[in-house]
N, C-alpha and C positions, 0 to 999 in steps of 0.2 A: 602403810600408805593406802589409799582410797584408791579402790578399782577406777580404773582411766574409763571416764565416756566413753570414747570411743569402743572399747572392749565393752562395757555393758550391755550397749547399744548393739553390739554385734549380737551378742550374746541373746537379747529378745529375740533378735528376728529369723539367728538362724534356728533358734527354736520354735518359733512359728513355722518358717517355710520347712523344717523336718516335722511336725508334725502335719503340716496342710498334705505334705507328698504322701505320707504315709493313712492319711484321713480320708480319700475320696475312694480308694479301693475298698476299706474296713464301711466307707458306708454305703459302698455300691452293695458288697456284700449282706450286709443289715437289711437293707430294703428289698433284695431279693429271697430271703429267708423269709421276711415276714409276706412277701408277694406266693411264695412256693408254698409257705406251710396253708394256706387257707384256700390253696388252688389244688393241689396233688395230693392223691390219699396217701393215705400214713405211710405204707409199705414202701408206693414209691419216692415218696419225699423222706422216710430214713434211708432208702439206698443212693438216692441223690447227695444228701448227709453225710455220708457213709465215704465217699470220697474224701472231700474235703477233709472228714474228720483224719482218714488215714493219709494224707497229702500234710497235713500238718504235724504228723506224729515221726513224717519221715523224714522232711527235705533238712529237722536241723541234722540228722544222722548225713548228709549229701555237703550241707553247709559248711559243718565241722568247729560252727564259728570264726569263717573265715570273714563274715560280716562284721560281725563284732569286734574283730580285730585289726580290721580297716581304719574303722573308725577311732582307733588311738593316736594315731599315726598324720605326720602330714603327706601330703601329696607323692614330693620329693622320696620320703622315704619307704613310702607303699610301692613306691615303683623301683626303687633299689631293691628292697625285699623280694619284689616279684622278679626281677634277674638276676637274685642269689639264689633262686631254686633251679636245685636240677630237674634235667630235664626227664630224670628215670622216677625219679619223684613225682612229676607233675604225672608220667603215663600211668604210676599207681595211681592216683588219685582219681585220673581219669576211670579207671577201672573198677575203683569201688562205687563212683555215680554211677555207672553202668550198671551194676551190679543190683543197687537200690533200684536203679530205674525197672529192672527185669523183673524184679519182686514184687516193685509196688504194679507194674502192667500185669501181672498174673493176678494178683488180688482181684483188680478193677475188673477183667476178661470173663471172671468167676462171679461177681455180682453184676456189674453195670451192663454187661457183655455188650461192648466196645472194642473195636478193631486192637489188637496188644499194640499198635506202634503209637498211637493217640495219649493213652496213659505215660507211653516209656518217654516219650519227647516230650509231655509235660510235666513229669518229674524234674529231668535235665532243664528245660529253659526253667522252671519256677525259682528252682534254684541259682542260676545264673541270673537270670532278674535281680535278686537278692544281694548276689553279689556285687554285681554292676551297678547295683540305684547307691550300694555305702561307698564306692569309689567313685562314683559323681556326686554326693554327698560329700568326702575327701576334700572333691577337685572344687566345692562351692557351686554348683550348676542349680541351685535351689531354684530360679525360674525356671530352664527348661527341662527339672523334673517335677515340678509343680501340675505344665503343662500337660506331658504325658502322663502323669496322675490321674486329671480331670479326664481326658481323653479315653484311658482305661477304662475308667470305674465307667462313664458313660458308654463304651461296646460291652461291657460285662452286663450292664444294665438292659440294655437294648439285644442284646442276645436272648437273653435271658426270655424276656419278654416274647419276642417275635416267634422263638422254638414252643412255648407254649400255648401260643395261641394256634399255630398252625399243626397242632398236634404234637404233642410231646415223646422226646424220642432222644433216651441218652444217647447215643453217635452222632445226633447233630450236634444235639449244645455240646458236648466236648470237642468234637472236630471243629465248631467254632471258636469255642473259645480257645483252643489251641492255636488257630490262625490267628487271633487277636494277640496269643502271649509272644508267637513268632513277631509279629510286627512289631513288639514292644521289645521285643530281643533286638531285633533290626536296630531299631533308633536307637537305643541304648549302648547299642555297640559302634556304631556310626560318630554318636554324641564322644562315645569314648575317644576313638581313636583321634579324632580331631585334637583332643584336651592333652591327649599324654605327651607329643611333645613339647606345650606349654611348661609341663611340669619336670621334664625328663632331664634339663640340665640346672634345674636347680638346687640351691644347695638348703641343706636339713641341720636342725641342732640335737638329735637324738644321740644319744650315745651310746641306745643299747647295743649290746650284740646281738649275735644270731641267735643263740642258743639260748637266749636269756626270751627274746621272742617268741621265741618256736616255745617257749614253757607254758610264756600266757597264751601262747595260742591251744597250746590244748587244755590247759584248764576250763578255757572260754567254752571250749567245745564240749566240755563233759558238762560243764554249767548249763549251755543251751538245752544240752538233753535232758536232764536233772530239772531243770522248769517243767519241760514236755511232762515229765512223769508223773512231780509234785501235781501240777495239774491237773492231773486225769484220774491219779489212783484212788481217790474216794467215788467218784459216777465209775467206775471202773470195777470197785468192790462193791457199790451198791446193784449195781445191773447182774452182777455174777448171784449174790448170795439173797438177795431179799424180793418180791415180785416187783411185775413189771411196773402196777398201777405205783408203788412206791420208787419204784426207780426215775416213774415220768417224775414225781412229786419234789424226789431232791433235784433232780436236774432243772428243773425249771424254775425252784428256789437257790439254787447255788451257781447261776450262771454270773460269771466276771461281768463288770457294768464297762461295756462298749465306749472306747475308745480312752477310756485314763491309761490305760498301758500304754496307747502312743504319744500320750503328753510325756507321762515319766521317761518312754523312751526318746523323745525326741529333745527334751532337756538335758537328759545326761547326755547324748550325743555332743549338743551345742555343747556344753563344757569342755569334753575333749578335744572337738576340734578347738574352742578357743586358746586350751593351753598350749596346743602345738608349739604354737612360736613365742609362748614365756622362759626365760632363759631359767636355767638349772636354778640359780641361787634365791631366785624369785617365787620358785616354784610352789613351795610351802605355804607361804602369805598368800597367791593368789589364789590356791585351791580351798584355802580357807574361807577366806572372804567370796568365792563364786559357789562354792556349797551355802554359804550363807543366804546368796542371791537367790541362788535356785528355790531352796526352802521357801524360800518369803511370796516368788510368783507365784510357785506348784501351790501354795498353802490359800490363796484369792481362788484360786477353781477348784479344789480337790474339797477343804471342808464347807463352801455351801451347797457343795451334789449330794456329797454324806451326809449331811443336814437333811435337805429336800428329800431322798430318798428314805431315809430314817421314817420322818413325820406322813408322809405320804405312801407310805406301804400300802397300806391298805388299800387305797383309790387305783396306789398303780396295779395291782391283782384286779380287783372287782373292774376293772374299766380294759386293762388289755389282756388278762388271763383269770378269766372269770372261771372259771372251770378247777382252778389252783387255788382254792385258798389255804389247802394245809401249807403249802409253800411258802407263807409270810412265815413263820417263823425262823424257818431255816434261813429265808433271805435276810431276814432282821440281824441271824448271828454271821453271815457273809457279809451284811455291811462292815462291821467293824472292824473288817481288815483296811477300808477304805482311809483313815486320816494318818498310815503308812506310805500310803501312795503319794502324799508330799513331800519326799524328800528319795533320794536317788544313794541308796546303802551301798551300792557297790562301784558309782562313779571312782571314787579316793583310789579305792583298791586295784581297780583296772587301770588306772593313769600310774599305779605307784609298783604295777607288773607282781600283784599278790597274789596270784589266779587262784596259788593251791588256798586261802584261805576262802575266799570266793566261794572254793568247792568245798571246803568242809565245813561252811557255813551252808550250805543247800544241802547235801549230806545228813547233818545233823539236824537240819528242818526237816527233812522229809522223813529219818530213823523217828523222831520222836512222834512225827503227827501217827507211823501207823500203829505204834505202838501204844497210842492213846485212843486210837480209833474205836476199838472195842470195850474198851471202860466208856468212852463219854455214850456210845449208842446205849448200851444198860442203864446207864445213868439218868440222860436228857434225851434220847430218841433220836430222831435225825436231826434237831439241831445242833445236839449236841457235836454230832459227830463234823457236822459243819465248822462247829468252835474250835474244834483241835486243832485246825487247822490254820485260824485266825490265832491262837495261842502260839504256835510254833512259830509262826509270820512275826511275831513279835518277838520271841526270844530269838529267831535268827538276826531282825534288825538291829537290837541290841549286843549281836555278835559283834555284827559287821561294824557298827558304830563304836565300839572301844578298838576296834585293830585300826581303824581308819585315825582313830585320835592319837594311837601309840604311832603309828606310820609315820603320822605329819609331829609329831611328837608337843602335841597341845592336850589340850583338855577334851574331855568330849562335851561338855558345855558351848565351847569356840565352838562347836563344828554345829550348831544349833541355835536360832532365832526363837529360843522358850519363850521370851517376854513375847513378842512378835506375833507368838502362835495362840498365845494365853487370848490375847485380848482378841483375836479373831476369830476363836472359838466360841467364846461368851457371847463376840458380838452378831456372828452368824447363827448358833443358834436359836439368838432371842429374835433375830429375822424367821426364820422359819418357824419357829414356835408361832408366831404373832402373826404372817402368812398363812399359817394353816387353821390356825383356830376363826377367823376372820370368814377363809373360804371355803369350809368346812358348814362352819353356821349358817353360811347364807347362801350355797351351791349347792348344784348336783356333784356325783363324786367324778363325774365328767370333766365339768367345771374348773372345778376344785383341781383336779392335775393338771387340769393346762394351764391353768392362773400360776399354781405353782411352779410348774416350770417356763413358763414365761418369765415371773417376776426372777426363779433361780438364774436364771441365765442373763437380764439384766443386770442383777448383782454383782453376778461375774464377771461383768464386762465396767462395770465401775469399778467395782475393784481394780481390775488392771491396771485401768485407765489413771487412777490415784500411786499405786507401785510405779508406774511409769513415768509418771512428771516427777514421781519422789526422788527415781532415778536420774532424771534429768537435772532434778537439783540440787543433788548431794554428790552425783556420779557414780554413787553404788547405794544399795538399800538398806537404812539402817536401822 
């Protein structure tokens, strides 16, 4: 049967508004890196760095995946959930954020040398943040965490700023911006409280158990951390074993392209929540055909960026990292992990409570990239070693995509818009091929990327705008 309007139509927007909540913090932070790195000498802008970097290595270890496991779930039974836990349970828990928080405050005390309660309480709230934005997520609050999005990313902004010009001084900016994540705790838990007995006597069609829960919940958690590591263990081996001037070289050709992880995250999100309230016996067909959907919008953004950035390497080094050019190649073999980022491998699996294959599919992505690690650098040098990695990416989505097709018990073809993707890729390339050569011949290399990303980003927004009405006229995209 044809995905229902109405559910489609959900399904855009709450993908939209999960990505806009999760967009204005990621590009508060983007404009103040690139504001910090050309303002602050090297030492103290990697120890500014240097937070952050250890703030994201810890809070999934504080998290546990409890975010991610929100977001399966509807309202009704997040809040059952949460008063089936004991209450000797919850003070472990409590105990082990403390615990993180103590570690990561002695880290920061030893570099940033910042008062230890600054670090310790912004451990504890970043995490709780976290928490609290996927259970108003849950509860549907997409405007008023939109609002306090914008609001954020705006005092992170404006801190940022005002501490540097008035002399720069790690204990201000993080006691500020600590008082910035407390008010955002504030409203957040405010917002919450208001919402939960809206949801608290309602009723839920889940039938899992507890125990059946508490599984995916920790698979989830061991997966969050298992990204954490995939992510880091090559700029992690390269910083340890090879010099520095080589370690700037890969890090700055193998940096993730800013902000496709919150599309892909905030699509697979919309799914989940939309299945919530599809009944058991529907469940198969609809997961089918909304992996289809999701494919076909991810698929109008994700390959004309990997297009644009492909054809336009060059210009984007010599214009904002002119200093990097060994760096294009490596980024060149980091593109290609980018036309995976259309499609969401482990939606199926987390709605169908597979967690352990989840983890033996990231497991077995990360066993094979280190053990390819040291043949591709003898082989191809550092992009090589970049590839393994884009290689591994690849045979894990091919994991995750035959158990997802056994799961729902179809084809892995049904679980894929191949015609859909064919003709979009032919047809976006020969855009960017024909964009670049045009302003390439006739521009500076200045030019030339911002035409290209101009015209990339009109593209993207026809595109939409064409899957949109497509939607609107068939009810689902076919």
């Amino acid at each position: 049967m044809p995905l229902q309007k109405g559910k489609s139509n959900r399904f855009l927007k709450d993908s939209f508004f999960i990505f806009i909540i999760r967009f204005f913090p990621s590009l508060a932070n983007l404009l103040v890196l690139l504001y910090y790195s050309h303002n602050l000498a090297r030492p103290v802008y990697g120890t500014y760095q240097n937070f952050w970097i250890q703030l994201n290595f810890i809070y999934p270890f504080a998290c546990l995946g409890i975010h991610a496991l929100i977001i399966t779930y509807s309202p009704a039974f997040v809040i059952s959930l949460a008063k089936s836990i004991k209450k000797s349970k919850i003070a472990l828990y409590g105990v082990w954020v403390l615990l993180l928080a103590v570690g990561f405050a002695y880290m920061q005390s030893s570099s940033v040398n910042v008062h230890l309660t600054i670090p310790f309480l912004f451990l504890i709230l970043f995490s709780a943040n976290i928490i609290m934005e996927s259970v108003l997520i849950v509860f549907k609050k997409f405007r008023e965490l939109s609002v306090i999005s914008l609001l954020f990313a705006a005092g992170y902004c404006w801190i940022h700023y005002i501490i540097l010009q008035n002399g720069f001084s790690y204990q201000s900016l993080f006691l500020y911006l600590l008082v910035l994540t407390v008010l955002r705790t504030i409203v957040c838990g405010v917002l919450l409280l208001i919402n939960l007995p809206k949801h608290a006597g309602a009723e839920h069609t889940e039938g899992r158990q507890v125990e059946e829960v508490r599984k995916l919940w920790l698979h989830l958690g061991v997966y969050d951390i298992l990204q954490i590591v995939f992510a880091g263990v090559d700029k992690f081996a390269v910083s340890i074993l090879l010099t520095s001037s080589l370690s700037a070289v890969y890090y700055n050709g193998s940096q993730n392209i800013p902000f496709l992880p919150l599309i892909l995250s905030a699509a697979g999100s919309a799914v989940l929540i939309q299945m919530v309230k599809v009944d058991a016996t529907d469940e198969r067909s609809m997961l089918i055909k909304m992996m289809n959907q999701l494919a076909r919008v991810l698929s109008v953004i994700v390959f004309p960026i990997f297009f644009f950035l492909v054809f336009f390497r060059n210009e984007f080094f010599s214009v904002l990292l002119p200093d990097y050019a060994q760096s294009v190649p490596i980024f060149l073999a980091c593109l290609m992990v980018i036309p995976v980022k259309a499609y969401s491998f482990t939606t199926v699996l987390q709605k169908m409570h597979l967690g352990h294959i989840i983890n033996k599919g990231a497991v077995l992505e990360l066993v094979i990239a280190i053990l390819l690690m040291y043949p591709a650098y003898i082989w191809f040098g550092l992009p090589g070693l970049a590839g393994c990695f884009v290689v591994t990416t690849y045979f894990q989505a091919a994991y995750y995509l035959f158990h997802s097709a056994k799961a729902l018990q179809t084809s892995v073809s049904s679980l894929l818009p191949y015609g859909d993707w064919l003709v979009k890729l032919i047809v976006f390339a020969v855009l960017a091929i024909g964009i670049h050569y045009i302003a390439a011949w006739q521009f500076t290399a200045t030019v030339c990327l911002f035409l290209g990303a101009l015209l990339t980003g009109c593209i993207i927004l026809v595109s939409l705008y064409l899957e949109y009405k497509k939607q609107i006229k068939n009810g689902y995209l076919k």
